[in-house]
C-alpha positions as CSV (number, residue, x, y, z in Angstrom):
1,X,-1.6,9.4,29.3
2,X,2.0,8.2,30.1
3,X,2.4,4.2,30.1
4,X,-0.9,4.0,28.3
5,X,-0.9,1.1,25.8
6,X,-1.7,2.2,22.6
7,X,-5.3,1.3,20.8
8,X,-6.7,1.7,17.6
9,X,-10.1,0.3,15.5
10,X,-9.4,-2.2,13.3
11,X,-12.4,-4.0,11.2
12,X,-10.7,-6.9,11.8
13,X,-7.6,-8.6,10.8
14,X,-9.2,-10.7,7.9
15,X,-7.2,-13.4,5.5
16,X,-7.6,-12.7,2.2
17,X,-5.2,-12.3,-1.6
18,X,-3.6,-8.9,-1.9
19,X,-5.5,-7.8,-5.2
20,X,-2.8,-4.6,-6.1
21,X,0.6,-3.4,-6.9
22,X,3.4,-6.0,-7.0
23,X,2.3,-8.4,-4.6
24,X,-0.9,-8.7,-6.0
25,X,-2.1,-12.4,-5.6
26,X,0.2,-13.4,-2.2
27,X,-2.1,-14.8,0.3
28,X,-1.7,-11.9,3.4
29,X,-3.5,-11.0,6.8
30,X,-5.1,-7.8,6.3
31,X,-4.6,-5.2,9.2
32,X,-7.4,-2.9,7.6
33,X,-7.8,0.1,10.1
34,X,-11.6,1.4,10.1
35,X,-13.5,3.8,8.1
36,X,-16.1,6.0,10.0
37,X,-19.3,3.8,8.4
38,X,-17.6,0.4,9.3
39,X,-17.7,-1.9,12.1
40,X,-14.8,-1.4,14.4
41,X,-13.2,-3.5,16.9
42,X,-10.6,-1.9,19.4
43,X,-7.5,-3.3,19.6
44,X,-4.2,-2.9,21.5
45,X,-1.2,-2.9,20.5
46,X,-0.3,-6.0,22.4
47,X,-3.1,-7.7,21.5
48,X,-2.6,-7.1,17.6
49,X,0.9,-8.4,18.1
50,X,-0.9,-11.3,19.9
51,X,-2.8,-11.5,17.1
52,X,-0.7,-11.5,14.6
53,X,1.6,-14.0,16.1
54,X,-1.2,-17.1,16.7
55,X,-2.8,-16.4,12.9
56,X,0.8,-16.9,11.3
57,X,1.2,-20.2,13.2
58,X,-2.2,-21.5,12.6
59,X,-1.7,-20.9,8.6
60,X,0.5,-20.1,5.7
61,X,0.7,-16.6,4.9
62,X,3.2,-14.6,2.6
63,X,2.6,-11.5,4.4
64,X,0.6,-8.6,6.2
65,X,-0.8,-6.2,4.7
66,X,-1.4,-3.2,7.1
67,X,-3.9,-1.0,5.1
68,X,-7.5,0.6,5.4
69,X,-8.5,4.5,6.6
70,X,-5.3,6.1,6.5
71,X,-3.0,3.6,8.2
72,X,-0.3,6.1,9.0
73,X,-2.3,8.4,11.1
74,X,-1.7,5.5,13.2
75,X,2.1,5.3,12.4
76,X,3.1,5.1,16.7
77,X,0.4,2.4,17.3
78,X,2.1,0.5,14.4
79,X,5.7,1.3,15.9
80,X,4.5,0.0,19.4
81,X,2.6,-3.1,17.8
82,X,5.9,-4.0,15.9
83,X,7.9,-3.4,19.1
84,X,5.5,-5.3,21.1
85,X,6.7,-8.5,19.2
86,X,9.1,-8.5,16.1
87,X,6.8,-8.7,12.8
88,X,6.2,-12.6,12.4
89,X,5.9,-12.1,8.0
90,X,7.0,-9.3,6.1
91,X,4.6,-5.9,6.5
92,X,3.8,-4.0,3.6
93,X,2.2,-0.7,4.1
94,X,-0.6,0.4,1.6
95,X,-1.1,3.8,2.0
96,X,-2.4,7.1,0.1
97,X,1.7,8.4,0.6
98,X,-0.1,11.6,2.1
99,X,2.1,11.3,5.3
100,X,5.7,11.1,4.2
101,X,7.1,12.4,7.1
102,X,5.7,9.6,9.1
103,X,7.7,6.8,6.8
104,X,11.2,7.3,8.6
105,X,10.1,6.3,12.3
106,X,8.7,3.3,10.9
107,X,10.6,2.3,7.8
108,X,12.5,-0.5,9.9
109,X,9.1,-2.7,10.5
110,X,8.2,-2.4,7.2
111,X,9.3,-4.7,3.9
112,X,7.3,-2.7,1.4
113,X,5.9,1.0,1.2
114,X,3.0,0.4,-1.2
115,X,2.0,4.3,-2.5
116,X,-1.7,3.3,-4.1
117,X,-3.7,5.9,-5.9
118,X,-6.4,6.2,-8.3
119,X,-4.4,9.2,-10.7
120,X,-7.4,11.7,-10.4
121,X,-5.7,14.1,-7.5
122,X,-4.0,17.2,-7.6
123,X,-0.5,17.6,-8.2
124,X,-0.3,18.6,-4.1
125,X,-1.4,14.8,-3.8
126,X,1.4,13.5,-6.0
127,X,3.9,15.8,-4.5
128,X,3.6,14.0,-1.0
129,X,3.4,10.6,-2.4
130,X,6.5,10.8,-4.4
131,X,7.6,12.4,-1.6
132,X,6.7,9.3,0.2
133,X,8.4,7.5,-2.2
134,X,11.5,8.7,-1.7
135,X,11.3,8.9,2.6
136,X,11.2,4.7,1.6
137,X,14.3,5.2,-0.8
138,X,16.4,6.6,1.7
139,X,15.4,3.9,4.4
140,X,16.3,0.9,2.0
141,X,12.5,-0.4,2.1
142,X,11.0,-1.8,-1.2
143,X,8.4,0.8,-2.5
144,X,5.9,0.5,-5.4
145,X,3.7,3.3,-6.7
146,X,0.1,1.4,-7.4
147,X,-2.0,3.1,-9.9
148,X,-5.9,2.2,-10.5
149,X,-7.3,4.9,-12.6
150,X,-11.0,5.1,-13.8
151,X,-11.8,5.8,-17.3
152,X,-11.9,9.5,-17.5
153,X,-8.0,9.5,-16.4
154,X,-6.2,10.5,-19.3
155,X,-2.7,9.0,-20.5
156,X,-1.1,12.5,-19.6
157,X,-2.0,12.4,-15.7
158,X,-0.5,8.8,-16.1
159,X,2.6,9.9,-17.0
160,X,3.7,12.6,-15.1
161,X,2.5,10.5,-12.2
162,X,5.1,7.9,-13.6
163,X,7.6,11.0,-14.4
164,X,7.4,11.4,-10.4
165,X,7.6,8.4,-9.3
166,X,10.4,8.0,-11.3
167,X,12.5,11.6,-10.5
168,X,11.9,10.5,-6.4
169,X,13.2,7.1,-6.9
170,X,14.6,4.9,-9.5
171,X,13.8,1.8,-7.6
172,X,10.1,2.4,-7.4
173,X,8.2,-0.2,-9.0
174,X,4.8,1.4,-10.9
175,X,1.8,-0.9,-11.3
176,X,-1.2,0.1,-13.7
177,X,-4.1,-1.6,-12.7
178,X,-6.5,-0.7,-15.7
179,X,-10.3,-0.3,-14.9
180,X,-12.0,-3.4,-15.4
181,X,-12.8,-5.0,-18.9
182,X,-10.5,-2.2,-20.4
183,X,-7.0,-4.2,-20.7
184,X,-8.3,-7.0,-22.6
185,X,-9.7,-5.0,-25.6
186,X,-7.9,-2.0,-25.4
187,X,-4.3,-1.1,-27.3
188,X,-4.3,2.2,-25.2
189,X,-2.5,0.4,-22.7
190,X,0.2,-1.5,-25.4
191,X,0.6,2.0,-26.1
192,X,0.8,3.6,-22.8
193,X,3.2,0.9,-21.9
194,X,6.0,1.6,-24.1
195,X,5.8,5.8,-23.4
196,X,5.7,4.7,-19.5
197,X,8.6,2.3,-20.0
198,X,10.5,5.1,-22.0
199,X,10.4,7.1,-18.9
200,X,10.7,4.5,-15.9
201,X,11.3,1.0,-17.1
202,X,9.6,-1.3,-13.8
203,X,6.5,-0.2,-15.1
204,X,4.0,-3.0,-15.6
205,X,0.2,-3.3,-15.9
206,X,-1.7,-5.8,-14.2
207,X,-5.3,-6.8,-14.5
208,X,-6.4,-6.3,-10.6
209,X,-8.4,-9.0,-9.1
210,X,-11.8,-8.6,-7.9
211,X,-13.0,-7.5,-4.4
212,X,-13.7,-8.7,-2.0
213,X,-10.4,-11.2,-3.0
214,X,-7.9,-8.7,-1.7
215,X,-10.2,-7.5,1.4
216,X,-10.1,-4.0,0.1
């Protein structure tokens, strides 16, 4: 309907410690948008700013971290939130990159495009994301590509998803986030490292911290 005010379903706009990619560890609020089996709360866009606004008063935050079921199928209720009232911290958009052509329209509201995936799709999935990669390239926005494969992911995949990251922008800063208890007593990743590095050298591999620290 024209003049409507735009809604979505949030499950809730939680404080918490961004646990991936290369803010991992800055205390953010979490604008997590809900997954079918969660517990939703309807929000405005004027009432997010609202939101938004009186949290970032009451405490010390680095930033927002807009993520949670898709967050860019909501890309013009974020554009009317953020023109509601100017962002009052940085934003930085975590997303599956599966919606590049929805990262122009909003690049300006955002301080980092946050590309997170777990290396097991097909190369269609990869395509998009560097794809998205590069939409944030050309806007001037920070972008990261946030790796967090399981055990069965082989060093291969890694690389050509670091080969593509790489070929859509050589800004892109690519965080490994090894599966848990690996990194510690495994040189596959010393290893992995220096063949990553020889292709894109902001590479790095962080041990990710637990949930529910980063809300996710």
């Amino acid at each position: 309907m024209r003049g409507s005010t735009p809604t979505a379903a949030l499950a809730g706009v939680p404080a918490g410690v961004q646990a991936l990619g290369p803010w991992m560890g800055r205390r953010q609020m979490f604008v997590r948008f809900a997954g079918e089996a969660e517990t939703a709360t309807m929000y405005t866009a004027d009432a997010l700013a609202g939101e938004l606004a009186r949290s970032a008063s009451r405490s010390a935050f680095h930033s927002i971290s807009v993520s949670g079921r898709d967050p860019l199928a909501n890309s013009e209720y974020l554009i009317a939130v953020f023109e509601a009232s100017a962002p009052p911290l940085p934003v930085m958009l975590d997303c599956d990159g599966q919606r590049p052509e929805a990262i122009p329209a909003i690049a300006r509201h955002v301080a980092l495009v946050q590309v997170t995936l777990d290396a097991s799709g097909a190369d269609p999935v990869m395509e998009r994301a560097a794809a998205t990669l590069g939409h944030a390239a050309a806007a001037g926005v920070d972008h990261a590509l946030v790796l967090t494969p399981s055990e069965h992911v082989v060093d291969g995949q890694l690389l050509r998803l670091v080969e593509q990251a790489h070929a859509a922008s050589e800004k892109t800063a690519v965080v490994i986030h090894p599966p848990a208890g690996s990194a510690e007593k495994d040189r596959r990743w010393l290893t992995l490292m220096e063949r990553a590095m020889a292709i894109h050298r902001d590479t790095r591999v962080f041990v990710r911290l637990p949930a529910p620290t980063g809300m996710r």
